[in-house]
mmCIF file as Biopython writes it, N, C-alpha, C and O atoms, coordinates in Angstrom:
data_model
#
loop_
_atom_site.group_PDB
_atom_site.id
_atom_site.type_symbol
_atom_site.label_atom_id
_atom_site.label_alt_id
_atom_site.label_comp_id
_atom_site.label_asym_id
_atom_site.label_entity_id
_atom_site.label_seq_id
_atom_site.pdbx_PDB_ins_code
_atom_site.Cartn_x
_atom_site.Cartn_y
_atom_site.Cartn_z
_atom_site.occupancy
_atom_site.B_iso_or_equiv
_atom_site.auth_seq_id
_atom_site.auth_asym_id
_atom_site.pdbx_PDB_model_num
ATOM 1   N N  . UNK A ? 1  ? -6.486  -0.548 17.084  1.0 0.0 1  A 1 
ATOM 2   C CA . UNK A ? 1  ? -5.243  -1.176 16.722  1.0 0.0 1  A 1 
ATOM 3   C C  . UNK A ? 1  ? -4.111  -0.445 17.445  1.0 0.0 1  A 1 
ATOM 4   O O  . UNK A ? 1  ? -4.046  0.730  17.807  1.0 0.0 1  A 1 
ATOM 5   N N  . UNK A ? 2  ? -3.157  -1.541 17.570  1.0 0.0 2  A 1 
ATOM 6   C CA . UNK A ? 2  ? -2.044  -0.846 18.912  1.0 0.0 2  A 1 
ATOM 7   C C  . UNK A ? 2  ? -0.978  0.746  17.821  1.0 0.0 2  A 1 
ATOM 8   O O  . UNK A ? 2  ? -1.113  0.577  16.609  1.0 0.0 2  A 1 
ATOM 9   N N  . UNK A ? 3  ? -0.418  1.563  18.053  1.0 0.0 3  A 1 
ATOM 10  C CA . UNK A ? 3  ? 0.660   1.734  17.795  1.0 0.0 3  A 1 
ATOM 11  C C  . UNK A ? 3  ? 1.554   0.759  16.883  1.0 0.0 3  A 1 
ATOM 12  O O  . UNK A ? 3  ? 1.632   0.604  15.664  1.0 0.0 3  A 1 
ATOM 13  N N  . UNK A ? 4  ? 1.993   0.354  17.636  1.0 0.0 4  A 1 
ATOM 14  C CA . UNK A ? 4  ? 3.306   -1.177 16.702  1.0 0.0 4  A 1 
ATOM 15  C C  . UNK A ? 4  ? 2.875   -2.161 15.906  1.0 0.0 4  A 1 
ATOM 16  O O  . UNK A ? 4  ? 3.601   -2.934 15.281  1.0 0.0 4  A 1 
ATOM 17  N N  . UNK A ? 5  ? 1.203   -2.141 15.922  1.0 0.0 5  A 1 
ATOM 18  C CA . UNK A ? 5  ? 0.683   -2.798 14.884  1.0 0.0 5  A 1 
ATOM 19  C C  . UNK A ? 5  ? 0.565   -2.084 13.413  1.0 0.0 5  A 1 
ATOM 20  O O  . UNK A ? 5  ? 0.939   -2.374 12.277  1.0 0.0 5  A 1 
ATOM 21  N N  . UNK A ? 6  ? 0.033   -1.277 13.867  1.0 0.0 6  A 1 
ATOM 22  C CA . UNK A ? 6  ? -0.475  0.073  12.859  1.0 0.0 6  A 1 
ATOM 23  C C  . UNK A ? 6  ? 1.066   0.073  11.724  1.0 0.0 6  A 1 
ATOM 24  O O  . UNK A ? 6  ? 0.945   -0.265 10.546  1.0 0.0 6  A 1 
ATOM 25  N N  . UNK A ? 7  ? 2.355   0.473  12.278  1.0 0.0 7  A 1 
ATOM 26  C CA . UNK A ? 7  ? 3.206   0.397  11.795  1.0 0.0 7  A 1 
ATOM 27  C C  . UNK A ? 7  ? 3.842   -0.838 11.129  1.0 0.0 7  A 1 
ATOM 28  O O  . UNK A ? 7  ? 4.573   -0.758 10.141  1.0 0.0 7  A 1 
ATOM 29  N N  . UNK A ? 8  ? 3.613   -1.630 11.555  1.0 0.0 8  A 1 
ATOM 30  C CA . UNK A ? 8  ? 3.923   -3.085 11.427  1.0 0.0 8  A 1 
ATOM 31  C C  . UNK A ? 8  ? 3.315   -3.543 9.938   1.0 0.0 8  A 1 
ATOM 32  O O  . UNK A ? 8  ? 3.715   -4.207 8.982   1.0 0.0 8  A 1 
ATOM 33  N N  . UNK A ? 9  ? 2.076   -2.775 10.317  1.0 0.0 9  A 1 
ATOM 34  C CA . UNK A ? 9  ? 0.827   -3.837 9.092   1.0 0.0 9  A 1 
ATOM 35  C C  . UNK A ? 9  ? 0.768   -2.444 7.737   1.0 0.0 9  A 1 
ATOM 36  O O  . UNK A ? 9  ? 0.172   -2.436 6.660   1.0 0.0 9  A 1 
ATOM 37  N N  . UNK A ? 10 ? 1.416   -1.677 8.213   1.0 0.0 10 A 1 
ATOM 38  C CA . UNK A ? 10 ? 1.073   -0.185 7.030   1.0 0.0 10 A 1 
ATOM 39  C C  . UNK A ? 10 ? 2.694   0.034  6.456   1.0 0.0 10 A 1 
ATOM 40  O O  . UNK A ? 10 ? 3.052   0.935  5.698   1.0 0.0 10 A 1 
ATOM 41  N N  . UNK A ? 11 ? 3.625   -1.131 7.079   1.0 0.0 11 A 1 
ATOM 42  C CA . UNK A ? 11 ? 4.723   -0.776 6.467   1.0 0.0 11 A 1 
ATOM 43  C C  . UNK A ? 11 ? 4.933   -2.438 5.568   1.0 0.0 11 A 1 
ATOM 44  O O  . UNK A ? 11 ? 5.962   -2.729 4.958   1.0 0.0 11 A 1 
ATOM 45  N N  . UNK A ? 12 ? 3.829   -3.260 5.673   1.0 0.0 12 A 1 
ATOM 46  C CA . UNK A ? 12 ? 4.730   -4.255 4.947   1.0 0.0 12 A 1 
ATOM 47  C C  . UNK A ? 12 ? 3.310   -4.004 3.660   1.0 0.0 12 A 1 
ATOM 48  O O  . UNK A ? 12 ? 3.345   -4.293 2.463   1.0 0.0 12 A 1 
ATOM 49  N N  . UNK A ? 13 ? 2.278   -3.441 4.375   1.0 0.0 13 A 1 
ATOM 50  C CA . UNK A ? 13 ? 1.129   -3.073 2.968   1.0 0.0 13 A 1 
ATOM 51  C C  . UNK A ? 13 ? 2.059   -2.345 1.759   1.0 0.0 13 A 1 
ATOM 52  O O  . UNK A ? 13 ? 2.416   -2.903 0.721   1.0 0.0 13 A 1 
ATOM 53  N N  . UNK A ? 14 ? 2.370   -0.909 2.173   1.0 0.0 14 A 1 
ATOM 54  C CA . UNK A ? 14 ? 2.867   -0.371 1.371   1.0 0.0 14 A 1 
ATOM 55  C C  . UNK A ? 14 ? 4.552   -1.213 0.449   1.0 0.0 14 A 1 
ATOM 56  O O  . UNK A ? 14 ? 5.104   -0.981 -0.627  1.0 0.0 14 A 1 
ATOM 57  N N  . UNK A ? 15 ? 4.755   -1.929 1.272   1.0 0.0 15 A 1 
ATOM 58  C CA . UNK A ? 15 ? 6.011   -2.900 0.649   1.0 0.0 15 A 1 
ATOM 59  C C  . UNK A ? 15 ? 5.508   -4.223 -0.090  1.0 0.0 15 A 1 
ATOM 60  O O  . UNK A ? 15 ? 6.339   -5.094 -0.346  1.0 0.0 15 A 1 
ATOM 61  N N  . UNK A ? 16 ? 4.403   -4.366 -0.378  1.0 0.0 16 A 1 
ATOM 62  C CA . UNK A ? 16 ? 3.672   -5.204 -1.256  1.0 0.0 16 A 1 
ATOM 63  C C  . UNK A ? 16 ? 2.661   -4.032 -1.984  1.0 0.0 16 A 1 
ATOM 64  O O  . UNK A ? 16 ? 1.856   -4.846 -2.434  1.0 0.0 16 A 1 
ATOM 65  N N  . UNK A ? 17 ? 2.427   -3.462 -2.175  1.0 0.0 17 A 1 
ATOM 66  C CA . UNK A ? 17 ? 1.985   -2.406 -2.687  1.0 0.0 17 A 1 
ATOM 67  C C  . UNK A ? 17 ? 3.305   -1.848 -4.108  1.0 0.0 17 A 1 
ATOM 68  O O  . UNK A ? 17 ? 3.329   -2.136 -5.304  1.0 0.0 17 A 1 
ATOM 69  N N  . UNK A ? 18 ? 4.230   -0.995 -3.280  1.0 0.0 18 A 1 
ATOM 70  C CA . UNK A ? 18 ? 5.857   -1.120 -4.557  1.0 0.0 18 A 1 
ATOM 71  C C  . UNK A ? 18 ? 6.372   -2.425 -5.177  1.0 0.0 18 A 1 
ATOM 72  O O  . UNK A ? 18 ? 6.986   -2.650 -6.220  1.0 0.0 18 A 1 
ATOM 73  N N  . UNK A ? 19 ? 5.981   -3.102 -4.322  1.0 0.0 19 A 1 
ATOM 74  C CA . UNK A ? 19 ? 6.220   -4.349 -5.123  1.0 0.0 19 A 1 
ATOM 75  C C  . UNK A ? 19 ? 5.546   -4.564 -6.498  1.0 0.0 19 A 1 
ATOM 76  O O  . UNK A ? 19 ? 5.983   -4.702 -7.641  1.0 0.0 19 A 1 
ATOM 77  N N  . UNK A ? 20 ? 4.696   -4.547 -6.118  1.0 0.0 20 A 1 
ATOM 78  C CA . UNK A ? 20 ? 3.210   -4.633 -7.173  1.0 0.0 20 A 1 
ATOM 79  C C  . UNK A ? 20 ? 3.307   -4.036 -8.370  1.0 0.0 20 A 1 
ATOM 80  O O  . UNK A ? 20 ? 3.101   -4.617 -9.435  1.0 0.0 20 A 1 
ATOM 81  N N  . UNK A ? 21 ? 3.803   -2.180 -8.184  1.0 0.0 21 A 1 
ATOM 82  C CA . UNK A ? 21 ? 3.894   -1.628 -9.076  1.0 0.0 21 A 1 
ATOM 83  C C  . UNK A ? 21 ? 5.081   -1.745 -9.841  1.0 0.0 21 A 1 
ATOM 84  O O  . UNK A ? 21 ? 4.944   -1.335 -10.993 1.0 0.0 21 A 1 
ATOM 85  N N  . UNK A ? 22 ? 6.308   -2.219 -9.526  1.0 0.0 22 A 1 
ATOM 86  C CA . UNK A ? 22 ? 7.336   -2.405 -10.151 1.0 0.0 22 A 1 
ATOM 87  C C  . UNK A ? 22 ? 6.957   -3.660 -10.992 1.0 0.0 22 A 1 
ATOM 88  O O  . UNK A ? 22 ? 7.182   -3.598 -12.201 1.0 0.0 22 A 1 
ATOM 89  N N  . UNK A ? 23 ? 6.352   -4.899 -10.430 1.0 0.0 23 A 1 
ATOM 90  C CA . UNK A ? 23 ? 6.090   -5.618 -11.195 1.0 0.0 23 A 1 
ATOM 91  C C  . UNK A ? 23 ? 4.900   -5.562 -12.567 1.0 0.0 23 A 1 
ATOM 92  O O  . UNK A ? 23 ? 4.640   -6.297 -13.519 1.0 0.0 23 A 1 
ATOM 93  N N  . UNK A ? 24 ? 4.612   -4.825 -12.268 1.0 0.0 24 A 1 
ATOM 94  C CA . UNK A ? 24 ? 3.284   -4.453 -13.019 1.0 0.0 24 A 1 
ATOM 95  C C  . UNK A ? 24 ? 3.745   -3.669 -14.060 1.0 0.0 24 A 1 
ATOM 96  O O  . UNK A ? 24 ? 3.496   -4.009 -15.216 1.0 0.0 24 A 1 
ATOM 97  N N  . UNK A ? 25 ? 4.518   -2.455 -13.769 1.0 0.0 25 A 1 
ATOM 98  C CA . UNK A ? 25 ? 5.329   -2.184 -14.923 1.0 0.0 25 A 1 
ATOM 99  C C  . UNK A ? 25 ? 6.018   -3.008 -15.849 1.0 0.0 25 A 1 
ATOM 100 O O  . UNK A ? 25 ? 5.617   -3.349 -16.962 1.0 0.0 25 A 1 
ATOM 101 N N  . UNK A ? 26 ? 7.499   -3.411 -15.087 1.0 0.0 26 A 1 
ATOM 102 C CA . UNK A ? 26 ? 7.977   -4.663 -15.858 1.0 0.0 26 A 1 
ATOM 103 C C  . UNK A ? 26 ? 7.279   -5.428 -16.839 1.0 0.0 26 A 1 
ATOM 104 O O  . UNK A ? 26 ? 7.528   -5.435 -18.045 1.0 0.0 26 A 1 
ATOM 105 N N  . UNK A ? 27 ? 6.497   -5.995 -16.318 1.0 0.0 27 A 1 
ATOM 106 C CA . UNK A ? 27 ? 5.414   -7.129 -17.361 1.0 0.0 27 A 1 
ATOM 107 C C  . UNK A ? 27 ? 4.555   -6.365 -18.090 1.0 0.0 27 A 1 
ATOM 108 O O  . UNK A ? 27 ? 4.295   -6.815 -19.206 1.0 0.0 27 A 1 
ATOM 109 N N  . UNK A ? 28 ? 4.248   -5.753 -17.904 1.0 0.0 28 A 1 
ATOM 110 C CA . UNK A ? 28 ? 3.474   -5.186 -18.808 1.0 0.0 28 A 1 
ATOM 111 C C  . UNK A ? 28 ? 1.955   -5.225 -18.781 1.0 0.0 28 A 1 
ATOM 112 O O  . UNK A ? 28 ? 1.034   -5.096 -19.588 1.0 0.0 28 A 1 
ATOM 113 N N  . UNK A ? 29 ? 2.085   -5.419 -17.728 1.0 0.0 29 A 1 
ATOM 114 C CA . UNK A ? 29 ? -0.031  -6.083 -16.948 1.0 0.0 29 A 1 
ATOM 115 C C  . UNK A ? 29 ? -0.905  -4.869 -17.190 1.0 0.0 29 A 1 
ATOM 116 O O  . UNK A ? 29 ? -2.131  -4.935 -17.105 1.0 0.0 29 A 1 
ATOM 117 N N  . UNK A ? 30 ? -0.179  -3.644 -17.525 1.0 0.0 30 A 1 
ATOM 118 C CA . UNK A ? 30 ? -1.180  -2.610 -17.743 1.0 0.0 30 A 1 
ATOM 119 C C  . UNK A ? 30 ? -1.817  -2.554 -19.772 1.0 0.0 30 A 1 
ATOM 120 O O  . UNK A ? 30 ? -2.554  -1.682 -20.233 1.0 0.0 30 A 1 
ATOM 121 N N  . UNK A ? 31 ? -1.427  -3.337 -20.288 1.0 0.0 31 A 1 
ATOM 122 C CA . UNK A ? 31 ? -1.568  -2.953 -21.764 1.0 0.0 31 A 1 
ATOM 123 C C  . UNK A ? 31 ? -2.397  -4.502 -21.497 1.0 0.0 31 A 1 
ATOM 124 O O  . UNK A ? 31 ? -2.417  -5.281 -22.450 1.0 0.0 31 A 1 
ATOM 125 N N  . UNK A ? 32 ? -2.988  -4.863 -20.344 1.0 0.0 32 A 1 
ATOM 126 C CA . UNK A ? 32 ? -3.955  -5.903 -20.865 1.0 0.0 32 A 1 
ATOM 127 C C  . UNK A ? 32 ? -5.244  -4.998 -21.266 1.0 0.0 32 A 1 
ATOM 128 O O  . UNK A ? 32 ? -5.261  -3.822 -21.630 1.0 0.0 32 A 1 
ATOM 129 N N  . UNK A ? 33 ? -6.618  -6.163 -21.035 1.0 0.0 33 A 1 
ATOM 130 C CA . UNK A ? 33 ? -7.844  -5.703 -21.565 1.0 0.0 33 A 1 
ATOM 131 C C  . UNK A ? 33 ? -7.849  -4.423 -20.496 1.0 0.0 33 A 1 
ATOM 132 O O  . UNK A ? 33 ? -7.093  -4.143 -19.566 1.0 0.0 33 A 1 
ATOM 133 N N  . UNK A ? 34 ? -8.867  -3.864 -20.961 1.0 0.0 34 A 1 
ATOM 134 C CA . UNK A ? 34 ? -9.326  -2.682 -20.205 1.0 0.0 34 A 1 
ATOM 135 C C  . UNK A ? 34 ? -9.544  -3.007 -18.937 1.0 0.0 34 A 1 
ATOM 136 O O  . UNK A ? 34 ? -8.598  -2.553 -18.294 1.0 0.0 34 A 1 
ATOM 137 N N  . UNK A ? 35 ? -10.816 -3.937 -17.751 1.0 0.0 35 A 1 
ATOM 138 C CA . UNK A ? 35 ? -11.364 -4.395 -17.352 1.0 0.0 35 A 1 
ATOM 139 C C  . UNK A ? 35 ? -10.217 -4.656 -16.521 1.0 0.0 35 A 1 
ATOM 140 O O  . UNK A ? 35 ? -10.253 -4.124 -15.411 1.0 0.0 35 A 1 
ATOM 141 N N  . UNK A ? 36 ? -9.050  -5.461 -16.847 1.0 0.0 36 A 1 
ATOM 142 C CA . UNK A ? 36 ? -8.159  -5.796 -15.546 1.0 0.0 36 A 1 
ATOM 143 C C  . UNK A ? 36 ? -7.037  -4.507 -15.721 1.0 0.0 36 A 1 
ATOM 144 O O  . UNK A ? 36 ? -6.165  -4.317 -14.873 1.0 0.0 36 A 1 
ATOM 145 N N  . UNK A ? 37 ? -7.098  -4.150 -16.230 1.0 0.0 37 A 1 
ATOM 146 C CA . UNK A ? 37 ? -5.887  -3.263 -16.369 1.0 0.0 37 A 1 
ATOM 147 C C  . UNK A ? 37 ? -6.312  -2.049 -15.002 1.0 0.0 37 A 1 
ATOM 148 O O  . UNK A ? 37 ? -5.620  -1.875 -13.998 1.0 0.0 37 A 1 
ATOM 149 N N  . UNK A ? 38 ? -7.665  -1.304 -15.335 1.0 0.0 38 A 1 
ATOM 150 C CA . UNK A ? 38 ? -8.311  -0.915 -13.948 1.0 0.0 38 A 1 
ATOM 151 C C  . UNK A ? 38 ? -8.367  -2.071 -12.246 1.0 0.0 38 A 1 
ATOM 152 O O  . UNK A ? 38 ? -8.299  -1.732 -11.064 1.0 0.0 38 A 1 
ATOM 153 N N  . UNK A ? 39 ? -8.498  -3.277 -12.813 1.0 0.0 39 A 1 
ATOM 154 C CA . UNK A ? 39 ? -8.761  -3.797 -11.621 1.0 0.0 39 A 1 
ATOM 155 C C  . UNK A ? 39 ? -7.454  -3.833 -10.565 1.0 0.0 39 A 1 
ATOM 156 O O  . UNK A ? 39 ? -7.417  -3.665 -9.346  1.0 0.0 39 A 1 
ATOM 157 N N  . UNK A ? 40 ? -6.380  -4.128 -11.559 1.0 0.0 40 A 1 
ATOM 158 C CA . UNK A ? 40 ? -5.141  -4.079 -10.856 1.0 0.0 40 A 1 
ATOM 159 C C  . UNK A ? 40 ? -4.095  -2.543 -10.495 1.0 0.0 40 A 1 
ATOM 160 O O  . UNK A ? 40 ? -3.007  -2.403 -9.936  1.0 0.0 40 A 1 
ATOM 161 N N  . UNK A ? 41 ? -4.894  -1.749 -11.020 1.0 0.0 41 A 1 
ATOM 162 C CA . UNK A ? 41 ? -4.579  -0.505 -10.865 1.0 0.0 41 A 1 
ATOM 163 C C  . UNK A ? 41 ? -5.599  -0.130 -9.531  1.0 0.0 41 A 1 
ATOM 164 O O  . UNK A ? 41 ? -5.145  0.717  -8.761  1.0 0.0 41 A 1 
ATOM 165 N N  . UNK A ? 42 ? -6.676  -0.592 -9.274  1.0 0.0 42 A 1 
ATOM 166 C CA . UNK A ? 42 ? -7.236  0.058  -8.244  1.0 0.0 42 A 1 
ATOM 167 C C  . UNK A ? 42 ? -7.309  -0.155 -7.060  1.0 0.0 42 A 1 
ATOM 168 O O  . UNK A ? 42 ? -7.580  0.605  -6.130  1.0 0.0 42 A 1 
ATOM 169 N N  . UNK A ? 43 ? -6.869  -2.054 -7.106  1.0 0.0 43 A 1 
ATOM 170 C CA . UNK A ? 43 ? -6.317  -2.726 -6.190  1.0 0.0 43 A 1 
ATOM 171 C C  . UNK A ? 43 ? -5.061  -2.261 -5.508  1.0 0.0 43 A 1 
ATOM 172 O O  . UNK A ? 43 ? -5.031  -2.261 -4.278  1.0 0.0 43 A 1 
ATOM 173 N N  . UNK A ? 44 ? -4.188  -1.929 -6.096  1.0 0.0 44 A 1 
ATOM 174 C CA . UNK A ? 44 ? -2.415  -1.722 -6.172  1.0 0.0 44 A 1 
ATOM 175 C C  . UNK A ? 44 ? -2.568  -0.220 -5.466  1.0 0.0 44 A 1 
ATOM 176 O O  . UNK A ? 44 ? -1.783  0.175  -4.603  1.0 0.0 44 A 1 
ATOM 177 N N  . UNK A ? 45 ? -3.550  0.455  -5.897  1.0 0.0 45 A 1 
ATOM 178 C CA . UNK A ? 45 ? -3.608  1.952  -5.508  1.0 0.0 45 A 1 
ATOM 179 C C  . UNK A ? 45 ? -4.659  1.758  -3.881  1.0 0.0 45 A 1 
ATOM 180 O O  . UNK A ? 45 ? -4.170  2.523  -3.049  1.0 0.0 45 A 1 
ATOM 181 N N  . UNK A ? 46 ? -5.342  1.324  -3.546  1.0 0.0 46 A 1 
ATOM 182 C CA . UNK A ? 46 ? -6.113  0.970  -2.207  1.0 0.0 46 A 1 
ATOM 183 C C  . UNK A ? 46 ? -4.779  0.230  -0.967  1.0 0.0 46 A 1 
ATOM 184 O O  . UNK A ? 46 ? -4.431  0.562  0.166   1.0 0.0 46 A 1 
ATOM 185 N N  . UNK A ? 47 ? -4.276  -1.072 -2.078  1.0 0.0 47 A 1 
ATOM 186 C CA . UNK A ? 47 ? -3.416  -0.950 -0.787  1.0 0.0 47 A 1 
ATOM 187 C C  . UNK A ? 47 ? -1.902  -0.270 -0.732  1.0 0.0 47 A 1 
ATOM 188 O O  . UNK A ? 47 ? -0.955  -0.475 0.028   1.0 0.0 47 A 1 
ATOM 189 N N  . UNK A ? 48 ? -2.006  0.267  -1.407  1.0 0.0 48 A 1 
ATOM 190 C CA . UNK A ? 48 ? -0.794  1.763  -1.112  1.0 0.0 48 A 1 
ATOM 191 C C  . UNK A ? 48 ? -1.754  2.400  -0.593  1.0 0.0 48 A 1 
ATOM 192 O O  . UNK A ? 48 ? -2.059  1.296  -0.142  1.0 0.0 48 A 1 
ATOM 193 N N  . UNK A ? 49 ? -2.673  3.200  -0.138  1.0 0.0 49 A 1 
ATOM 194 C CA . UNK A ? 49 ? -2.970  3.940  0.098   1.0 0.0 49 A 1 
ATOM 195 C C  . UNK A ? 49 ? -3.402  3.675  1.897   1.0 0.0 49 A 1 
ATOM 196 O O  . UNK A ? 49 ? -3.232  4.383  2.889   1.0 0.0 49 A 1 
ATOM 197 N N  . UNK A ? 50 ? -3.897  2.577  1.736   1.0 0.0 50 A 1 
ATOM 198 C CA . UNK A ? 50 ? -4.123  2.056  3.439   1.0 0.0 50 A 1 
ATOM 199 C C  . UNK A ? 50 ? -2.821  1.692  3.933   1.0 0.0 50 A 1 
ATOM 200 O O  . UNK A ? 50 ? -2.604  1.956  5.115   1.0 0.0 50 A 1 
ATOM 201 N N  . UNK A ? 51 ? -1.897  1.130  3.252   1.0 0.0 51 A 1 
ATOM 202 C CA . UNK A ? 51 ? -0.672  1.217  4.172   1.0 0.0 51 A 1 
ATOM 203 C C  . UNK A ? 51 ? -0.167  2.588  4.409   1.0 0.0 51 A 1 
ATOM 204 O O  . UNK A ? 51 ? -0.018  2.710  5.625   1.0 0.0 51 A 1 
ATOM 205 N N  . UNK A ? 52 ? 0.130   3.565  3.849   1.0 0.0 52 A 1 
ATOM 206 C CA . UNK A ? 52 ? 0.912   4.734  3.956   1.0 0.0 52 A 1 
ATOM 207 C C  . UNK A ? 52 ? -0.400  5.434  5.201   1.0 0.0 52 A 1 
ATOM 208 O O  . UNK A ? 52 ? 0.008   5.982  6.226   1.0 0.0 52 A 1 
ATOM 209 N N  . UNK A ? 53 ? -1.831  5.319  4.938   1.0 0.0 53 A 1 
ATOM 210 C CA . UNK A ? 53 ? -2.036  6.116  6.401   1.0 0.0 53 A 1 
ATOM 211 C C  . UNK A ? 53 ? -2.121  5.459  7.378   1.0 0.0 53 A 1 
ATOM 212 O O  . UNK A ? 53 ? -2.571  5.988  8.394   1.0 0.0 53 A 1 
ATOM 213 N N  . UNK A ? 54 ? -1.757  4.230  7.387   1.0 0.0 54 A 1 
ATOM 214 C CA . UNK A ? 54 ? -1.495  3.100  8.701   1.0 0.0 54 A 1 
ATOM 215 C C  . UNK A ? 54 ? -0.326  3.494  9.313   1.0 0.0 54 A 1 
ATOM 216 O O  . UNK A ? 54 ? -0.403  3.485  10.542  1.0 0.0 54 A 1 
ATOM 217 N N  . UNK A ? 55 ? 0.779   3.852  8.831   1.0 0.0 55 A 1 
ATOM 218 C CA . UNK A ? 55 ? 2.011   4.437  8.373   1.0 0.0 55 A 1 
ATOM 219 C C  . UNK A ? 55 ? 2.152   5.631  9.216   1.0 0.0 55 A 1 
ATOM 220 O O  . UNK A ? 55 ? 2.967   5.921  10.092  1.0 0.0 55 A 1 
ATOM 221 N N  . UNK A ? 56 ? 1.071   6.288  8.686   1.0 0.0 56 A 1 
ATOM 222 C CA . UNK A ? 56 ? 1.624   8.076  8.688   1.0 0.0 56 A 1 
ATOM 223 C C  . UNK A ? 56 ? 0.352   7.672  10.630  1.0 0.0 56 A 1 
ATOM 224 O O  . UNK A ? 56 ? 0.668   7.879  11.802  1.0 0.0 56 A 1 
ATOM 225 N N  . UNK A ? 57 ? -0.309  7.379  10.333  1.0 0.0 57 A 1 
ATOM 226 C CA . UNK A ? 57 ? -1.281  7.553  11.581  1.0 0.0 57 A 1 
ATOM 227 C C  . UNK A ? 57 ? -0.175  6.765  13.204  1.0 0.0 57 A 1 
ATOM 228 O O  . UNK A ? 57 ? -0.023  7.107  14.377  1.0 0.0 57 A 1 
ATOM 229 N N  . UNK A ? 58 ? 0.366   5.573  12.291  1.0 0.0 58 A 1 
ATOM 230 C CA . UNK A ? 58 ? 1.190   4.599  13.650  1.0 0.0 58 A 1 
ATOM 231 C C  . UNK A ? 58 ? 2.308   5.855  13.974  1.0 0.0 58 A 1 
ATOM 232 O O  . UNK A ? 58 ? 2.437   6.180  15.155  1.0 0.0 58 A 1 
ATOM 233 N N  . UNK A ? 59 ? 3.085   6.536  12.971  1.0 0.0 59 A 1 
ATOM 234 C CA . UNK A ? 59 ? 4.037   7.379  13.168  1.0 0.0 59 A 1 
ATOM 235 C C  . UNK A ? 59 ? 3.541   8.425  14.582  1.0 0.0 59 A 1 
ATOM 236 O O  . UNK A ? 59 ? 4.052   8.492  15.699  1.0 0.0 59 A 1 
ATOM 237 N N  . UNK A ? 60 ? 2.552   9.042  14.102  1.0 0.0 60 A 1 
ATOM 238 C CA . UNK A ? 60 ? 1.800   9.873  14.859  1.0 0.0 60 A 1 
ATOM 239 C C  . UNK A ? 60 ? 1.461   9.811  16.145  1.0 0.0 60 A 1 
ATOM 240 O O  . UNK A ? 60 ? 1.608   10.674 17.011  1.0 0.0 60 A 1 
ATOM 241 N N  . UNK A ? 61 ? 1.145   9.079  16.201  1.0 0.0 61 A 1 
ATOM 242 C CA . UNK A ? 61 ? 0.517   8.209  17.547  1.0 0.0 61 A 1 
ATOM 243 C C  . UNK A ? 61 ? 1.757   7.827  18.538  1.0 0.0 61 A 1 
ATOM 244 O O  . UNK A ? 61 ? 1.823   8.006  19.754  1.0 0.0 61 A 1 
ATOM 245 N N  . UNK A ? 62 ? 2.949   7.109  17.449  1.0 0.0 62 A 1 
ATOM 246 C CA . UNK A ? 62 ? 3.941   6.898  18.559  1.0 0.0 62 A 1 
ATOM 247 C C  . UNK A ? 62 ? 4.629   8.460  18.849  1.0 0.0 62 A 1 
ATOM 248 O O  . UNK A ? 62 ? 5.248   8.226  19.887  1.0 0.0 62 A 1 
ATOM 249 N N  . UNK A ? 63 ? 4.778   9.331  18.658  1.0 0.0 63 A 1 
ATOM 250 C CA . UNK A ? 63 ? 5.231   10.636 18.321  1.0 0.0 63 A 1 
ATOM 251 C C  . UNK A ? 63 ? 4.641   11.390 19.967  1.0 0.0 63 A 1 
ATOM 252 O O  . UNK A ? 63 ? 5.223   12.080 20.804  1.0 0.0 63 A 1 
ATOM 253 N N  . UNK A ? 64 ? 3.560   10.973 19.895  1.0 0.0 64 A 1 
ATOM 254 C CA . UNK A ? 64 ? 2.563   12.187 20.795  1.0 0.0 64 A 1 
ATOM 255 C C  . UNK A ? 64 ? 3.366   11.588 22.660  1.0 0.0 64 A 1 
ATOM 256 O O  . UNK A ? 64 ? 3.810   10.455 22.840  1.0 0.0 64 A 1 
ATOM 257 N N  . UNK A ? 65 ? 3.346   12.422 23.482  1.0 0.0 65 A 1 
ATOM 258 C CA . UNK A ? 65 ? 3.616   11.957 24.333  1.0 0.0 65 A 1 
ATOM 259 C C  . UNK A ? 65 ? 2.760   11.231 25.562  1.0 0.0 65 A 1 
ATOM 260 O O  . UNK A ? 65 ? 1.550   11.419 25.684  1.0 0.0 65 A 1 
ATOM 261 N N  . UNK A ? 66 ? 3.353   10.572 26.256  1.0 0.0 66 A 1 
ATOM 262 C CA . UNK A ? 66 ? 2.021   9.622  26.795  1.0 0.0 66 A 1 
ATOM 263 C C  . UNK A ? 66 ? 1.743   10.290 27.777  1.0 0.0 66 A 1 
ATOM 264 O O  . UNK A ? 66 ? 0.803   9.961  28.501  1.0 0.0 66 A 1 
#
C-alpha cells in the first residue's frame, strides 16, 4: 500500500472508529446484553486500532528520506 493511501485509509478508520465511541457512549449500546456489548466493543477497538497503525506506519514512511 502506497504512503498516501496508508494515511488516507488509517485516518478516516480511526475517524469512524471516535465516531463510534462517542456514539456508543451517548446511547448507551454498552448496558445492552452481554454478547453485543463485547461485540461492539471489539469491533470499535480493531478498527481504532488498524487505523492509528495505518496512521503511525503512513507517517513514517512519508518521514524517511527517499
Amino acid at each position: 500500500m502506497k504512503t498516501k493511501n496508508k494515511l488516507a485509509f488509517g485516518s478516516v478508520l480511526v475517524s469512524i472508529g471516535w465516531i463510534s465511541v462517542i456514539l456508543v457512549l451517548l446511547h448507551g449500546l454498552t448496558q445492552m446484553g452481554r454478547p453485543w456489548s463485547f461485540i461492539i466493543g471489539f469491533v470499535t477497538g480493531l478498527i481504532l486500532g488498524l487505523g492509528t497503525t495505518l496512521t503511525i506506519s503512513g507517517l513514517i514512511e512519508n518521514r524517511k528520506p527517499k
